[in-house]
DSSP file (Angstrom, degrees, kcal/mol; ACC not computed):
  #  RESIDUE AA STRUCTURE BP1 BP2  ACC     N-H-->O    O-->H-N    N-H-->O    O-->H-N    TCO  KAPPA ALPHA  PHI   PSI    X-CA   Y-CA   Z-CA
    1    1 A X              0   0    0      0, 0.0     2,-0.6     0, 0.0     5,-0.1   0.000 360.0 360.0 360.0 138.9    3.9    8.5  -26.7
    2    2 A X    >   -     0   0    0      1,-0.1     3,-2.6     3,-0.1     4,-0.1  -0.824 360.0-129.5 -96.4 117.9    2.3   11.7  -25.7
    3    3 A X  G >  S+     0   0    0     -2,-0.6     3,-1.9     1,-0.3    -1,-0.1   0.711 102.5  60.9 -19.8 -54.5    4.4   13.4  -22.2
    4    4 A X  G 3  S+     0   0    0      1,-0.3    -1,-0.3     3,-0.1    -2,-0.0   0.627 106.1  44.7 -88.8   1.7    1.0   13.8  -20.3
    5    5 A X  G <  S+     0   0    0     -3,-2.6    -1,-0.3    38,-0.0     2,-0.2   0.364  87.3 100.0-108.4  36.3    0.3   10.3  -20.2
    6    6 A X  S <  S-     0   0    0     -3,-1.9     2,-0.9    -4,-0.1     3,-0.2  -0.656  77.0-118.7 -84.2 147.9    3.8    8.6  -19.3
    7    7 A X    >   +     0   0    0     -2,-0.2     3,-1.7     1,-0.2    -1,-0.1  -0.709  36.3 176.0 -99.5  88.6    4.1    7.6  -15.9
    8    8 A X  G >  S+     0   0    0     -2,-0.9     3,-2.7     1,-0.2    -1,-0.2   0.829  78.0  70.3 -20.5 -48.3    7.2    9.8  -14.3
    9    9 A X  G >  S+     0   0    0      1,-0.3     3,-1.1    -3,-0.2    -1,-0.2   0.759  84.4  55.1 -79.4 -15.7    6.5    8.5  -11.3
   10   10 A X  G <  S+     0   0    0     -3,-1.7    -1,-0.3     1,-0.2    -2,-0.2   0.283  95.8  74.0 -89.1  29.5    7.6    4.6  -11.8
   11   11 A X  G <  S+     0   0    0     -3,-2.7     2,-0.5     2,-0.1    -1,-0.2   0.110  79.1 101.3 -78.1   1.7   11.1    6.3  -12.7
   12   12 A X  S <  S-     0   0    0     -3,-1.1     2,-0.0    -4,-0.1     5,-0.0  -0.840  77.5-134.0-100.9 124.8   11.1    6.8   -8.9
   13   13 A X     >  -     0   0    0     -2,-0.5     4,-0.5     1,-0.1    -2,-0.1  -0.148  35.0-100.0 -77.0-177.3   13.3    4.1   -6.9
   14   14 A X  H  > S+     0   0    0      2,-0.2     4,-2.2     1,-0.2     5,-0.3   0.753 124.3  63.0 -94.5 -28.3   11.5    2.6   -3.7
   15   15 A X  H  > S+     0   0    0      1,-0.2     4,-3.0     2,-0.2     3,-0.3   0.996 109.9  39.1 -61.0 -68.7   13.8    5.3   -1.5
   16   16 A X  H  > S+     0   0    0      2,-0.2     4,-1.4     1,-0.2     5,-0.3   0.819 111.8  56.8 -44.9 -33.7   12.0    8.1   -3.3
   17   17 A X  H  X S+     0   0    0     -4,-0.5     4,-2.1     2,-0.2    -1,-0.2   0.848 106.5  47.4 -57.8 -50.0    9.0    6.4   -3.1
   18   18 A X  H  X S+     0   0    0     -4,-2.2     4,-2.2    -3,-0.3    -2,-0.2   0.875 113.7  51.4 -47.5 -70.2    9.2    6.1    0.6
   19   19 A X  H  X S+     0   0    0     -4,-3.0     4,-1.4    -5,-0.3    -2,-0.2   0.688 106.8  45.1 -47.2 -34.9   10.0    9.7    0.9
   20   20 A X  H  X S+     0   0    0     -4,-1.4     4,-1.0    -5,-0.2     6,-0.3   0.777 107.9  59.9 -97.5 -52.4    7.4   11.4   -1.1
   21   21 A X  H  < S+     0   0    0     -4,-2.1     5,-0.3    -5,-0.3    -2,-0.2   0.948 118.9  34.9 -49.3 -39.7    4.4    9.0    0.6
   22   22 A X  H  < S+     0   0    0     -4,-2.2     3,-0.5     1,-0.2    -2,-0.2   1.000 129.2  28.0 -84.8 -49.6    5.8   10.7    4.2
   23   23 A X  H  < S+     0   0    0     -4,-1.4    -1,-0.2     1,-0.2    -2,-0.1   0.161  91.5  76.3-119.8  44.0    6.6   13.5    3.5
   24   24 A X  S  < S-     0   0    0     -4,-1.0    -1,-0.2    -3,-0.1    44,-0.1   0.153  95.3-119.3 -89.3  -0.8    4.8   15.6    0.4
   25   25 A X        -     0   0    0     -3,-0.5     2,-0.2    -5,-0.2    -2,-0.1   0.864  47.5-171.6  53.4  36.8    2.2   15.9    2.8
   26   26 A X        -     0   0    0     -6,-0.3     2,-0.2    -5,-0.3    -1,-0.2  -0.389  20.5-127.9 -81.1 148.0   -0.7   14.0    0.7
   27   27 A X    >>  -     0   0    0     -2,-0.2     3,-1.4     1,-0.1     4,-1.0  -0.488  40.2 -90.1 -94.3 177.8   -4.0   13.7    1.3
   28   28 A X  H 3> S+     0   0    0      1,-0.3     4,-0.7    -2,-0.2    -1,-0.1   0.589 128.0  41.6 -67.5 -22.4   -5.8   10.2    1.3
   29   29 A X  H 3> S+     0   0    0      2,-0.1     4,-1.5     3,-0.1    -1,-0.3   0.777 115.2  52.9 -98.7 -13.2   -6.8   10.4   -2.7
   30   30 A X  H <> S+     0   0    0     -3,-1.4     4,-2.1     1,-0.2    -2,-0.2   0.955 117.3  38.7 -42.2 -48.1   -3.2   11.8   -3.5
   31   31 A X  H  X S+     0   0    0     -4,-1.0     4,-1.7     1,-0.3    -1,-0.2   0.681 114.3  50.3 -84.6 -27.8   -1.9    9.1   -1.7
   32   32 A X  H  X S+     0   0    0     -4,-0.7     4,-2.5    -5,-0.3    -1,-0.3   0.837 119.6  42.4 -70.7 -37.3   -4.4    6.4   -2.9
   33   33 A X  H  X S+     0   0    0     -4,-1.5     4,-0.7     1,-0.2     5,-0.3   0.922 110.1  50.4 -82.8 -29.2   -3.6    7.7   -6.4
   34   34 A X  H  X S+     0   0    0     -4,-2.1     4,-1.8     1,-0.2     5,-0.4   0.880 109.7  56.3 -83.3 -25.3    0.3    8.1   -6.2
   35   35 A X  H  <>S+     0   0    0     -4,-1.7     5,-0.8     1,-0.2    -1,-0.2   0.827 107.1  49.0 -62.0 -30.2    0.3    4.3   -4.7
   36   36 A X  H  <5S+     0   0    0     -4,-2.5     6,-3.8     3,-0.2    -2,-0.2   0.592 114.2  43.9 -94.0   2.5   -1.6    3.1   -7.9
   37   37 A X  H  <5S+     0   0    0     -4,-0.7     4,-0.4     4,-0.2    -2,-0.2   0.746 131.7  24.2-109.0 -18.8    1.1    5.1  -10.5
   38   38 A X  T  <5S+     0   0    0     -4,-1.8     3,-0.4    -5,-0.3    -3,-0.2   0.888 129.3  38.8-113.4 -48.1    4.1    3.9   -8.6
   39   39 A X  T   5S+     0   0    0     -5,-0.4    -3,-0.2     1,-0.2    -4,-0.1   0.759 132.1  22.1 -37.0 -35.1    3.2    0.7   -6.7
   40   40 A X  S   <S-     0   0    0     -5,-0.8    -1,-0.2     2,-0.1    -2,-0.1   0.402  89.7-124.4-146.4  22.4    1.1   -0.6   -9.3
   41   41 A X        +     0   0    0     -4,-0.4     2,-0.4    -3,-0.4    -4,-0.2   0.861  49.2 163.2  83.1  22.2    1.9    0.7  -12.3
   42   42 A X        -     0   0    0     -6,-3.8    -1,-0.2     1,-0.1     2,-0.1  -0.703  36.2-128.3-108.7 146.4   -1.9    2.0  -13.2
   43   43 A X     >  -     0   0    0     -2,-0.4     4,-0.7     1,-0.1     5,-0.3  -0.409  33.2-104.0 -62.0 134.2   -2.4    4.6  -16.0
   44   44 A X  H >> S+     0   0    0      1,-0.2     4,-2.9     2,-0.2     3,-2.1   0.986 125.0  50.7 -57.5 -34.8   -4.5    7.7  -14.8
   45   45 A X  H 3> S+     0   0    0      1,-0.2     4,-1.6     2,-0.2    -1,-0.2   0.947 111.7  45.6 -70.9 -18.7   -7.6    6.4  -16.7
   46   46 A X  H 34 S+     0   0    0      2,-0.2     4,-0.4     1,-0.2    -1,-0.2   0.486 110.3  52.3 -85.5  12.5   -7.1    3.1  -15.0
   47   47 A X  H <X S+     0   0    0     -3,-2.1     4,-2.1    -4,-0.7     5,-0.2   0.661 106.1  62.0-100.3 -19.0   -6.6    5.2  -11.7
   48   48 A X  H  X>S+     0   0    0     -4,-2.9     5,-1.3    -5,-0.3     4,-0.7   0.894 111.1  34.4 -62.7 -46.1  -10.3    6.9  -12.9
   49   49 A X  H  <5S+     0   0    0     -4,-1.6     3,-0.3    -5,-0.3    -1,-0.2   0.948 118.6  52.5 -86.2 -39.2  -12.1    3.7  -12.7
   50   50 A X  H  45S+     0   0    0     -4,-0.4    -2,-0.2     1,-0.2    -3,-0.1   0.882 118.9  34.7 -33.3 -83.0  -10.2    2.2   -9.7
   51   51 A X  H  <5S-     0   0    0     -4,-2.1    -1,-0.2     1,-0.1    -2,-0.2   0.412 108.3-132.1 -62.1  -9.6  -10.6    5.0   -7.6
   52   52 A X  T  <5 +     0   0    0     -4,-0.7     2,-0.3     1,-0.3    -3,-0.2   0.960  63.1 123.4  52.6  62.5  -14.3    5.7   -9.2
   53   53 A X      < -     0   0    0     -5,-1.3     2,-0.3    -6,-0.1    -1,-0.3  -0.919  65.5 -99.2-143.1 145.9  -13.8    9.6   -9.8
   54   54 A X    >>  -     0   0    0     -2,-0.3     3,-2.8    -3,-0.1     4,-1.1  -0.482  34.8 -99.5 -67.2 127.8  -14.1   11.2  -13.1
   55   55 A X  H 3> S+     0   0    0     -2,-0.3     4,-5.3     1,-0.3     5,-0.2   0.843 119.5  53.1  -3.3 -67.0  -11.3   12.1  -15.4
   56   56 A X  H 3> S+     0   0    0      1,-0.2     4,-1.2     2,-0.2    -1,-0.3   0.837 112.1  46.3 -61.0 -16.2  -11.3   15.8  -14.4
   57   57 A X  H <> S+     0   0    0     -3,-2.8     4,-3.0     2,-0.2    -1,-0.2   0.910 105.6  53.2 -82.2 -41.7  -11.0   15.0  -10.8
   58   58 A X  H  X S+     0   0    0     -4,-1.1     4,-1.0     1,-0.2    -2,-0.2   0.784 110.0  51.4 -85.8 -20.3   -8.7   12.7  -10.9
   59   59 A X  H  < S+     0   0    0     -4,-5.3     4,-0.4    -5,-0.3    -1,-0.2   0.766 107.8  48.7 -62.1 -24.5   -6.4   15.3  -12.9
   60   60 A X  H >X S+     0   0    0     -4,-1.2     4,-1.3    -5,-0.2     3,-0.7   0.861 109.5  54.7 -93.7 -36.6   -6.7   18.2  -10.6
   61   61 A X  H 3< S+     0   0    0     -4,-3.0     4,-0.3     1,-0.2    -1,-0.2   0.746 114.8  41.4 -82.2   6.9   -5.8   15.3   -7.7
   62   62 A X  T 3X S+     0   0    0     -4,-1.0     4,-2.5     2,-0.2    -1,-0.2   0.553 116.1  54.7 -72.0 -32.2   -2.1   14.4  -10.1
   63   63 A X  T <4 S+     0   0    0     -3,-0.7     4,-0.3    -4,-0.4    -2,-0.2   0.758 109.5  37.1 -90.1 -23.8   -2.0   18.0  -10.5
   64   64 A X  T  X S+     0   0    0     -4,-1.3     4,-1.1     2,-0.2    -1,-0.2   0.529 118.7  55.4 -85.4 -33.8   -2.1   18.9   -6.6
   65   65 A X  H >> S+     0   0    0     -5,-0.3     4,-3.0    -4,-0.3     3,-1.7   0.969 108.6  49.7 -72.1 -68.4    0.3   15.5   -6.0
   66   66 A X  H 3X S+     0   0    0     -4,-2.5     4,-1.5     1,-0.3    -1,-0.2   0.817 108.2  49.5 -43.2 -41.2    2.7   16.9   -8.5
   67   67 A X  H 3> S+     0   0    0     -4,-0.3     4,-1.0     2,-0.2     3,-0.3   0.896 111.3  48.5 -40.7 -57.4    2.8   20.3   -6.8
   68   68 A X  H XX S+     0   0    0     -3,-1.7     4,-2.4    -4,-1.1     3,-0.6   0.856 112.7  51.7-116.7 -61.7    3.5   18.9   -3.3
   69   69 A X  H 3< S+     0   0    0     -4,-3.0     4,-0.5     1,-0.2    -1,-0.2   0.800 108.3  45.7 -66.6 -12.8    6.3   16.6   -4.7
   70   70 A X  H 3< S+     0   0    0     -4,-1.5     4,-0.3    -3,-0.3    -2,-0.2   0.776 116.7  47.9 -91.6 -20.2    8.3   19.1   -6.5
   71   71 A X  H X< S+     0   0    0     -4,-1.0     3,-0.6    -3,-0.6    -2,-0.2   0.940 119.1  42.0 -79.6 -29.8    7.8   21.3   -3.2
   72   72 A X  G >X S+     0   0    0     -4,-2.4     3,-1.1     1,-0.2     4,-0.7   0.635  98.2  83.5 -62.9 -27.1    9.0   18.1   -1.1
   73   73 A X  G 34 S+     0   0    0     -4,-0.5    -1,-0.2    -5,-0.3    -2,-0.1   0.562  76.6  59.4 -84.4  -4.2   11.5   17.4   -3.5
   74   74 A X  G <4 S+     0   0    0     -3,-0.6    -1,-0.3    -4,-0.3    -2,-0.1   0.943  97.2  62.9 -77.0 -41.3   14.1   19.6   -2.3
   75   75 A X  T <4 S+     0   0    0     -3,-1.1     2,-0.5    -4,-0.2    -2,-0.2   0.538  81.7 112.9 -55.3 -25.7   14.2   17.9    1.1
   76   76 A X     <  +     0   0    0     -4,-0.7     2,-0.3     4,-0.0   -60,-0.0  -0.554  36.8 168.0 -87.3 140.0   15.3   14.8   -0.2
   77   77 A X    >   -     0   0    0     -2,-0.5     3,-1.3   -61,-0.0     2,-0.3  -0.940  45.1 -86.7-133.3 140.1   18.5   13.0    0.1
   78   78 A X  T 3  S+     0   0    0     -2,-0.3    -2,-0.0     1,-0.3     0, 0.0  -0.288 112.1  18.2 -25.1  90.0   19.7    9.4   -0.7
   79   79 A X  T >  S+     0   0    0     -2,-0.3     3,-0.7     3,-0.0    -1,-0.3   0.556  83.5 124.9 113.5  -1.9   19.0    7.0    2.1
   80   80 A X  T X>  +     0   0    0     -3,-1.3     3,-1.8     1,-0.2     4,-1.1   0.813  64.2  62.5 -76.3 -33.5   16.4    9.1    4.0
   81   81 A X  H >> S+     0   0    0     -4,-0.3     4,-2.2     1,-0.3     3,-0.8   0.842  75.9  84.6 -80.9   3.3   13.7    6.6    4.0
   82   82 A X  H <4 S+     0   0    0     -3,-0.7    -1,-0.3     1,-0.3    -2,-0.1   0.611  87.5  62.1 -64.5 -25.0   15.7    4.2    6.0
   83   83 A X  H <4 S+     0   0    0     -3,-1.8    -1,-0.3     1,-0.1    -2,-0.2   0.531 101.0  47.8 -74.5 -14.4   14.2    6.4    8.7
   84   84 A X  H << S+     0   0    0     -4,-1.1    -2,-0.2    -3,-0.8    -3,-0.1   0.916  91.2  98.8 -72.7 -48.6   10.4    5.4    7.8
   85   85 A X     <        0   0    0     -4,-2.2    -3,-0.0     1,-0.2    -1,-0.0   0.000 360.0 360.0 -59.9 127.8   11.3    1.5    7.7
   86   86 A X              0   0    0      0, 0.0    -1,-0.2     0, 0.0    -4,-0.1   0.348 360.0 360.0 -39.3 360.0   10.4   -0.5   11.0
């Protein structure tokens, strides 16, 4: 299997999950896109057709998500999203 297509991101428990949607500070196609690789499992080319953006686009927004979680990624602790939930 080749690295740049695995999906990392459903290796993310629902606590992380939680965490990175408030606070990595994405913008509405980050968010759209990082809900369809961890919520639902989609492949970037099946996030290409969903979201109806072109390959390249939809790499530079994976590439910007990824950015924004590794900067987020310090901030996180075990049990934090327990402050998102209603």
């Amino acid at each position: 299997m080749n690295e740049n297509s695995r999906n990392f991101y459903k290796d993310f428990i629902e606590d992380e999950k939680q965490f990175y949607l408030h606070e990595a500070g994405f913008d509405e196609r980050e968010k759209q896109l990082f809900i369809l690789r961890t919520y639902k499992d989609k492949t970037l080319w099946e996030a290409t057709e969903i979201m109806g953006y072109s390959s390249r686009t939809i790499d530079r927004i994976n590439q910007s998500m990824k950015k924004k979680i590794i900067k987020a990624a310090p901030m996180y602790y075990r049990g934090i999203s327990f402050k998102y939930k209603q």
